[in-house]
C-alpha positions as CSV (number, residue, x, y, z in Angstrom):
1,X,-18.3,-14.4,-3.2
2,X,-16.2,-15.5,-6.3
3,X,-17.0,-19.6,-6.8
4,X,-13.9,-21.2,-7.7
5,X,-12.5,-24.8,-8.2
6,X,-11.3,-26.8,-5.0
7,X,-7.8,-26.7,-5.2
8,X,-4.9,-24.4,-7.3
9,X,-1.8,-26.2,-8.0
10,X,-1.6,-27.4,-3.8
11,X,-3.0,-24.3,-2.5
12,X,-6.8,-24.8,-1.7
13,X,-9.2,-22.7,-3.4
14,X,-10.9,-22.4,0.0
15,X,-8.1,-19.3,0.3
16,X,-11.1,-17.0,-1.6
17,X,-12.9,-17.2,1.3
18,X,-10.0,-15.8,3.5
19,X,-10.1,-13.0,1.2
20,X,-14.1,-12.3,1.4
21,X,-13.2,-12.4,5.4
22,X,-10.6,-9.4,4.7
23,X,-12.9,-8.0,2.5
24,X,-16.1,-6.4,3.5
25,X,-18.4,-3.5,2.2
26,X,-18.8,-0.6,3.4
27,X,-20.7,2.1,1.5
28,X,-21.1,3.1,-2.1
29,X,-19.0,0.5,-2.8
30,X,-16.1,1.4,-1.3
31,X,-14.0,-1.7,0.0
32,X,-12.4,-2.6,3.7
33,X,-9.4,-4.4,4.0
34,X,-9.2,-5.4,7.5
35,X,-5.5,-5.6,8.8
36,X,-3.6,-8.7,8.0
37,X,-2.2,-10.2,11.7
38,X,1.7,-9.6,12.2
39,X,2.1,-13.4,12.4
40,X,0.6,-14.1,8.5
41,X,2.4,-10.8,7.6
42,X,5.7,-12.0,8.7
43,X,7.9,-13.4,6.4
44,X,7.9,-17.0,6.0
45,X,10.4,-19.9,4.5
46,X,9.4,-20.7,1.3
47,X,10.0,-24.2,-0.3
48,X,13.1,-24.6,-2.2
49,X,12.6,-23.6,-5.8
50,X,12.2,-27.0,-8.5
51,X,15.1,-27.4,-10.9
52,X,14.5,-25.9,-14.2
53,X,13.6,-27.9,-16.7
54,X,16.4,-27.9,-20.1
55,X,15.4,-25.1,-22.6
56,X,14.7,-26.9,-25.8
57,X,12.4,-27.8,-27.9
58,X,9.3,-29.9,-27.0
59,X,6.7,-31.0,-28.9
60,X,4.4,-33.7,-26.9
61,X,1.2,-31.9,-27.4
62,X,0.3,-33.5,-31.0
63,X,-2.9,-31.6,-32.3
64,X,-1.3,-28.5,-31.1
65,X,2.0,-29.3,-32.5
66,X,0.3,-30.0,-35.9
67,X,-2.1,-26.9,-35.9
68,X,1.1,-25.2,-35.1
69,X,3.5,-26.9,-38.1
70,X,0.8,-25.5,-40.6
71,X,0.7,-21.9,-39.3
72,X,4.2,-21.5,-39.2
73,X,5.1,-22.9,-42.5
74,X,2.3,-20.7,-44.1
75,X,4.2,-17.3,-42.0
76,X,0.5,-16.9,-40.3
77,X,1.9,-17.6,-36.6
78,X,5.0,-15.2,-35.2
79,X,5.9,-15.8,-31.5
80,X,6.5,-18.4,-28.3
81,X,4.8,-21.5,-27.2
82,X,5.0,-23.1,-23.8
83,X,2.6,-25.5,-22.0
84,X,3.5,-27.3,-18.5
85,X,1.8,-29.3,-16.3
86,X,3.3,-28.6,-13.1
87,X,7.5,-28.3,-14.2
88,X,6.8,-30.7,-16.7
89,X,7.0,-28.8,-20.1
90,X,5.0,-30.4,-22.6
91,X,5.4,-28.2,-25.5
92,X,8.0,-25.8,-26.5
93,X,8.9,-24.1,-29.8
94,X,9.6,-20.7,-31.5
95,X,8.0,-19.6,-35.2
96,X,9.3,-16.4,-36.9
97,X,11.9,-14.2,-36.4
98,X,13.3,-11.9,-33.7
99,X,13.9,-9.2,-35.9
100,X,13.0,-9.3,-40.1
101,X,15.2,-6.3,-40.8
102,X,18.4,-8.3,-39.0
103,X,17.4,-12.3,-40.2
104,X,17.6,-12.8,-36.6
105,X,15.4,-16.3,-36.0
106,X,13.4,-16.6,-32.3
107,X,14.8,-18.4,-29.6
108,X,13.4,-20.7,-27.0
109,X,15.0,-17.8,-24.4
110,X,14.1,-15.0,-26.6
111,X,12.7,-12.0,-24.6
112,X,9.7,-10.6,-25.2
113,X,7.9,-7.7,-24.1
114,X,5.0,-8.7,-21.7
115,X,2.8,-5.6,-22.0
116,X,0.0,-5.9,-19.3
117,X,1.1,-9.4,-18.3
118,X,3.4,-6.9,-16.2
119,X,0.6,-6.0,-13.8
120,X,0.5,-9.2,-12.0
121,X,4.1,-8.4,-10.9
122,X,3.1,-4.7,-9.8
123,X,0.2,-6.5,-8.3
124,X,2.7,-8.8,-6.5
125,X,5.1,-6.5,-5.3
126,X,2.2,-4.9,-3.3
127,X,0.8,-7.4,-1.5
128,X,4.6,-8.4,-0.9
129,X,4.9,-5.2,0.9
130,X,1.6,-5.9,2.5
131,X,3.1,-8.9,3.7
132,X,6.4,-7.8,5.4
133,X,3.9,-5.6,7.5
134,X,5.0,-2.3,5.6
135,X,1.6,-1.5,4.1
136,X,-1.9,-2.5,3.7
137,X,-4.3,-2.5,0.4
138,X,-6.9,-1.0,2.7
139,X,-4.2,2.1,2.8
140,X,-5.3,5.6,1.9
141,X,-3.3,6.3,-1.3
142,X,-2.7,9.6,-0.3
143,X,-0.6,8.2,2.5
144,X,2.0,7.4,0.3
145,X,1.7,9.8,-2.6
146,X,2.8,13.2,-1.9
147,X,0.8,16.5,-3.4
148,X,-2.0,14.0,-3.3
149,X,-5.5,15.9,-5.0
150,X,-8.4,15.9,-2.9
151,X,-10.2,14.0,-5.4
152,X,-8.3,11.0,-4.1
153,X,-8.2,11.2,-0.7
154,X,-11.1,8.4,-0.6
155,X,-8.9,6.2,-2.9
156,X,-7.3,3.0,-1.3
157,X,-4.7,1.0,-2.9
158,X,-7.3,-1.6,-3.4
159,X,-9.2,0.5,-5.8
160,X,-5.7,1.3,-7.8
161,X,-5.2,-2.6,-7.8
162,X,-9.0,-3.6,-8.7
163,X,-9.7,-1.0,-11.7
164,X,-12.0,0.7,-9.6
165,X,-10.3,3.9,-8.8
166,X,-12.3,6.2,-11.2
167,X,-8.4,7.7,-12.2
168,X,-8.6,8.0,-16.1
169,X,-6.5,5.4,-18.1
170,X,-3.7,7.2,-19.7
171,X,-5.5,6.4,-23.1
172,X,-8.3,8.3,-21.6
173,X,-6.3,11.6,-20.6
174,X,-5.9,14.1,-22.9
175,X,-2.3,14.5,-23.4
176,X,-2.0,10.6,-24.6
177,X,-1.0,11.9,-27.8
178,X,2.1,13.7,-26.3
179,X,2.7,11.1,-23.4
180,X,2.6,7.9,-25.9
181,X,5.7,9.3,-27.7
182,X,8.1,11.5,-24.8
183,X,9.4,9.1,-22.3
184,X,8.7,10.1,-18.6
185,X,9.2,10.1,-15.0
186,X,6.9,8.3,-12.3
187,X,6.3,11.8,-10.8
188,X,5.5,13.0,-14.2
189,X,2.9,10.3,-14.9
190,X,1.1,11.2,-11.5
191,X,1.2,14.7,-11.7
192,X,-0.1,14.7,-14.9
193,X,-3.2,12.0,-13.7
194,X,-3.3,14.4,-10.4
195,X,-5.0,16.7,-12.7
196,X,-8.0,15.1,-13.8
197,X,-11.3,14.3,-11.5
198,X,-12.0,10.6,-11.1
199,X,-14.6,9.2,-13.5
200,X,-16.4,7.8,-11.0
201,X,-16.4,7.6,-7.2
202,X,-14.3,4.6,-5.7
203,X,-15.3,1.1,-5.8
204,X,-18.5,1.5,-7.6
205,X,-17.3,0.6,-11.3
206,X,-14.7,-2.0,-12.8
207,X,-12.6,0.8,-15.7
208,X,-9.3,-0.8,-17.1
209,X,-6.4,1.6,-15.8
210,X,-2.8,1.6,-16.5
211,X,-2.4,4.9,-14.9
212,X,-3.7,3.0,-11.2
213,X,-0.8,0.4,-12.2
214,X,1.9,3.4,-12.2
215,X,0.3,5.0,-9.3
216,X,0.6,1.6,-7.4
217,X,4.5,1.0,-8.5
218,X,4.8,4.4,-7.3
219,X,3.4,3.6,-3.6
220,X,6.0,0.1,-3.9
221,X,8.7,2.3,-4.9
222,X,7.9,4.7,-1.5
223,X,7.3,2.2,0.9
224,X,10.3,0.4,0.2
225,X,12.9,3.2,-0.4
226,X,14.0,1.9,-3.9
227,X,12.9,2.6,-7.4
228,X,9.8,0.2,-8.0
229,X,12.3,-1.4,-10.6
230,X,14.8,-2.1,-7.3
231,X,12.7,-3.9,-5.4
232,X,11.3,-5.5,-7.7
233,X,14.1,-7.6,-8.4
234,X,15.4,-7.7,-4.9
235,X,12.0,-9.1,-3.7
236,X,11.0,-11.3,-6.4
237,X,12.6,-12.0,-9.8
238,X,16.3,-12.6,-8.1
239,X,14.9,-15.1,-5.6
240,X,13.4,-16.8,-8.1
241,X,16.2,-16.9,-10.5
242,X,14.3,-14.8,-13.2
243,X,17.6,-13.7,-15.0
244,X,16.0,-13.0,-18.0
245,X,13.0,-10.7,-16.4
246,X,12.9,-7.3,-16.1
247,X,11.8,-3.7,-16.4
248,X,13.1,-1.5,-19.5
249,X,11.6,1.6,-18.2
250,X,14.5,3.9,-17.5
251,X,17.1,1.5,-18.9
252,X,18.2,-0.1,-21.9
253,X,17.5,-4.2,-22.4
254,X,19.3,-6.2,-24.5
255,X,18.2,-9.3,-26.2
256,X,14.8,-8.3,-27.1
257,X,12.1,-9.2,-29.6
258,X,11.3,-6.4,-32.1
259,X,7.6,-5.7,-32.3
260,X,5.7,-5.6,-35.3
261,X,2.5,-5.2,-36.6
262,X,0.6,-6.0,-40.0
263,X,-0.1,-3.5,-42.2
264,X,-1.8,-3.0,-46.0
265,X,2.0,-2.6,-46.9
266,X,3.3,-5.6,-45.1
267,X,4.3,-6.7,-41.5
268,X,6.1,-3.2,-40.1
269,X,8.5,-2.9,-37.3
270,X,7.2,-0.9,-33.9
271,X,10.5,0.1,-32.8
272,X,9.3,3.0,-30.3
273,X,8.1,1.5,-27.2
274,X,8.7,4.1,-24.6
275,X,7.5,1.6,-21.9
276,X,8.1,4.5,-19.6
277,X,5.1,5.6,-19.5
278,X,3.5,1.9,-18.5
279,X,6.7,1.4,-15.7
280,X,4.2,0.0,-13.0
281,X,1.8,-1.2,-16.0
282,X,3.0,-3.1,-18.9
283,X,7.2,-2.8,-18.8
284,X,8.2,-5.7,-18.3
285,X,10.0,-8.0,-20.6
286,X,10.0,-12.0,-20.0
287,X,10.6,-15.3,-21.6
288,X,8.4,-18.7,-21.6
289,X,10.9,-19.9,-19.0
290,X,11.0,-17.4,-16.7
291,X,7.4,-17.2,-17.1
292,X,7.0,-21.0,-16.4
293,X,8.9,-20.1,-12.9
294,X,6.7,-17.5,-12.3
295,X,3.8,-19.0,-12.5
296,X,4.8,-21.7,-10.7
297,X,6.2,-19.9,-8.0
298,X,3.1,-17.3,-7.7
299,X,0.5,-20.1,-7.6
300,X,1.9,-22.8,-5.4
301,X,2.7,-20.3,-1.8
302,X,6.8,-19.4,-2.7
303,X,5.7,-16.0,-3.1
304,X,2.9,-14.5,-1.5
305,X,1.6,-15.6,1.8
306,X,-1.7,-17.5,1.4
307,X,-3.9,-14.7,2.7
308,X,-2.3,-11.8,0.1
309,X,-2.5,-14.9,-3.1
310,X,-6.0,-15.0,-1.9
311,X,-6.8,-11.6,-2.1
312,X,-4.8,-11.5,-5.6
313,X,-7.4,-14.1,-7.4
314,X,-10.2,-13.2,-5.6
315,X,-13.4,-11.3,-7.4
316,X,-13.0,-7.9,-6.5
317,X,-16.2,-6.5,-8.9
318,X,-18.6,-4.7,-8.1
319,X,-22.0,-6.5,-7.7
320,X,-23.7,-4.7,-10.3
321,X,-20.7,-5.0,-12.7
322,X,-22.4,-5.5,-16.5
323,X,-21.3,-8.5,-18.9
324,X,-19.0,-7.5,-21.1
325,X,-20.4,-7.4,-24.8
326,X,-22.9,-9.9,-23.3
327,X,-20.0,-12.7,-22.7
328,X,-19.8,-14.6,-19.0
329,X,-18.6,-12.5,-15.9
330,X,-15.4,-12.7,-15.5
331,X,-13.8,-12.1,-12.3
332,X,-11.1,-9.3,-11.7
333,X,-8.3,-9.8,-8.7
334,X,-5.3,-7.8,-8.4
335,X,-3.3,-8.5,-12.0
336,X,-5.2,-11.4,-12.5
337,X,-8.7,-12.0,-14.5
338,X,-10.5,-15.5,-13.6
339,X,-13.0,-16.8,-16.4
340,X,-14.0,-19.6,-18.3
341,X,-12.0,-18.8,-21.4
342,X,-12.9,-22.2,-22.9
343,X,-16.4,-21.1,-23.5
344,X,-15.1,-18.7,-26.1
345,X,-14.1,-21.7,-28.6
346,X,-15.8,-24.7,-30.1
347,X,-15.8,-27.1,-29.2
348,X,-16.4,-25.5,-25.6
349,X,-14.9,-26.6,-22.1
350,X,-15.6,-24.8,-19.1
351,X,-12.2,-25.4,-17.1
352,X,-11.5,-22.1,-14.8
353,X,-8.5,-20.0,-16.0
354,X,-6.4,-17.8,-14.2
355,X,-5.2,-15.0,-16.6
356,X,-3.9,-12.0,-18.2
357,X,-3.2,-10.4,-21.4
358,X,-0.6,-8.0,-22.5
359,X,-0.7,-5.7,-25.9
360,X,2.2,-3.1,-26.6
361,X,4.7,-1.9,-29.2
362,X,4.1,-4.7,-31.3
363,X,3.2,-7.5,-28.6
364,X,0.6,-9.6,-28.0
365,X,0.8,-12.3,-25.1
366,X,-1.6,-14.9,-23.0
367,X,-0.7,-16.0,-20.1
368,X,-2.7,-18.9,-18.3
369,X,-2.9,-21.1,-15.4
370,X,-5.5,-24.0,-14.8
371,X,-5.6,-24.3,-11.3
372,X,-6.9,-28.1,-10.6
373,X,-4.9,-29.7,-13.1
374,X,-1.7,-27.0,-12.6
375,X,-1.5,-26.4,-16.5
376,X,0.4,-23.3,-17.3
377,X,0.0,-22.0,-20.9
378,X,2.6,-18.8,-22.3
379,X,1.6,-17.6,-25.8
380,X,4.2,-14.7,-26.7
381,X,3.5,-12.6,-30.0
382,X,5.5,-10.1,-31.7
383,X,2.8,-9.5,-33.6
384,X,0.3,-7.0,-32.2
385,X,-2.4,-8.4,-34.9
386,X,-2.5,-11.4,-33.8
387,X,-4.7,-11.2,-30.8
388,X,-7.8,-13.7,-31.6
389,X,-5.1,-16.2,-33.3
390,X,-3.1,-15.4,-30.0
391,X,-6.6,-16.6,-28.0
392,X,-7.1,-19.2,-29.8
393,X,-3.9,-21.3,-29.7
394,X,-3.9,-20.5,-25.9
395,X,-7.0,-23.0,-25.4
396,X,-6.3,-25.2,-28.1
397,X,-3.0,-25.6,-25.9
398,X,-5.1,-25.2,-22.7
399,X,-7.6,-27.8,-23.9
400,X,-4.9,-30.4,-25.3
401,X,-3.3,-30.5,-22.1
402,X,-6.6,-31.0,-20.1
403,X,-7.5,-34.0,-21.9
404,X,-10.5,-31.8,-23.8
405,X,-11.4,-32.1,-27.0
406,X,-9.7,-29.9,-29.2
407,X,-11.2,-26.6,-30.6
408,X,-11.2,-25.8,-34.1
409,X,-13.1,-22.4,-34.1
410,X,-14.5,-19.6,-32.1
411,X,-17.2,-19.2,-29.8
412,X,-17.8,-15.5,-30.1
């Protein structure tokens, strides 16, 4: 089992062993999720929601705000900043602009688009689901997806939440070319993964997969009898007040963020997104306050009962899972990664992190929560380039706020 710190943001860390109860082996890698009992499925009140803090600008994070202040004025840094600890924001600022062409600035409630940030809410919605007593994760998929291919009958939602279907990524199918570009339906996007073999058999290997991600918003859209966009907002961002989150999938969102990306010519605009074809994967949009909610919400029981949050951060690996590019395991739940980003930088620190990263049309994001000290860190890029400067100002931010000595290179 997954070793994690004692305690995340009130909710004990003891929770991962709740999940290795409702998680057993049981062949070739293939995982059981026992049923979940009515009374821990049933809805439950939820404590009231925190005020939100004021939206504007904070800047009590010196060293960061400082290492910021240079990038900005030298154009090298485009994008968001937000670090809490708890609802207590402790830095908050905006570099660049919303849009070059237009001379439209950033905002502290600018929207960006989250990319893969978004399966954590897929994720979510799911175990939701699961815990209204409507589904399980240990559910065939092929009970919920109609003209299901034999190839998946062994499938369980699990596997489409875990990466360890085998279904091939959408970058991995053939048409990508075509699909990347022409905007599609959910039943488009599974008939067209229906048609290729699984890569592996279920459960045995860890392969990144937005095409599980639509598969699964799929399932959430035919358990519930809405669109996966519906009940999405019925069931999560409108209780929480996230006015400024959504899907842009199948309709048009105003207020957003243009994308861009460096080029030998110069920064360049990525106006096509077609998130369409990530709906259940990388669609939705977000800002550093709803985000802030969010993560506050997710991690500290107003969302998820304790046994499906469990089951969302737990390690749900394979044993036999390699290093990647001979770096430290890290652990992948359900839209969540957990690792030791810290020991990526130098000077190091070893604090756990609860993550996820998002890369799209233009975007590239961090998200982060620390557990025992209840830091949450939002780094939003429009800026697809910008991933390891992206990385980096998430743990100089991470490592401020923790009291650690701040880094001042890379580990890697």
């Amino acid at each position: 089992m997954f070793v994690v710190p004692k305690s995340a943001g009130g909710r004990p860390w003891f929770l991962g062993s709740l999940a290795a109860v409702a998680l057993a082996s049981a062949g070739a890698g293939a995982w059981i999720v026992h049923a979940i009992a009515p009374e821990t499925q049933a809805a439950v009140a939820k404590p009231k929601l925190p005020e939100r803090p004021p939206v504007e600008v904070v800047e009590a994070l010196p060293q960061l705000k400082a290492r910021l202040d240079y990038l900005g004025e030298r154009k090298q840094f485009m994008g968001a900043i937000l670090v809490a600890k708890g609802d207590q924001v402790l830095f908050r600022q905006v570099y660049g602009k919303a849009n070059y062409e237009n001379d439209q600035p950033l905002k502290l409630d600018t929207r960006f688009r989250l990319a893969s940030v978004s399966k954590q809410f897929t994720a979510a919605a799911i175990l939701k689901l699961q815990d209204e007593g409507r589904l399980s994760v240990n559910d065939p998929v092929c009970k919920w997806i109609e003209a299901c291919p034999d190839a998946w009958k062994p499938l369980r939602i699990h596997h489409l939440l875990s990466h360890t279907s085998g279904i091939p990524d959408l970058m991995a199918q053939s048409e990508w070319g075509r699909i990347r570009v022409t905007p599609r339906t959910p039943q488009e996007l599974t008939e067209t993964s229906a048609r290729y073999g699984l890569q592996f058999e279920p459960g045995t290997k860890i392969r990144y997969d937005n095409a599980a991600y639509n598969l699964a918003a799929e399932i959430v859209a035919k358990v519930s009898g809405k669109p996966f966009e519906a009940y999405l907002n019925d069931a999560i961002l409108k209780p929480l007040g996230l006015k400024d989150t959504g899907s842009d999938a199948h309709a048009d969102a105003q207020g957003l963020a243009m994308g861009y990306a460096n080029f030998p010519g110069g920064l360049a605009a990525q106006p096509i997104a077609n998130v369409s074809v990530v709906y259940g994967a990388g669609a939705l949009y977000s800002t550093l306050d709803d985000i802030l909610v969010w993560n506050q919400a997710l991690h500290k029981g107003r969302v998820l009962s304790d046994v499906s949050y469990a089951q969302m951060i737990a390690d749900h690996a394979p044993a036999n899972t390699p290093k990647e590019r001979g770096r430290a395991h890290r652990a992948y739940g359900y839209g969540f990664y957990v690792n030791s980003l810290g020991e990526q930088v130098k000077p190091a620190f070893d604090d756990k992190q609860i993550y996820h990263t998002g890369s799209w049309a233009g975007f590239r994001n961090l998200v982060l929560y620390q557990p025992e000290a209840d830091v949450t860190v939002v780094v939003l890029s429009n800026n697809y380039h910008q991933r390891d400067l992206v990385f980096m100002l998430s743990q100089q931010a991470m490592a401020e706020a923790l009291g650690r000595p701040f880094p001042t290179g890379l580990n890697r």
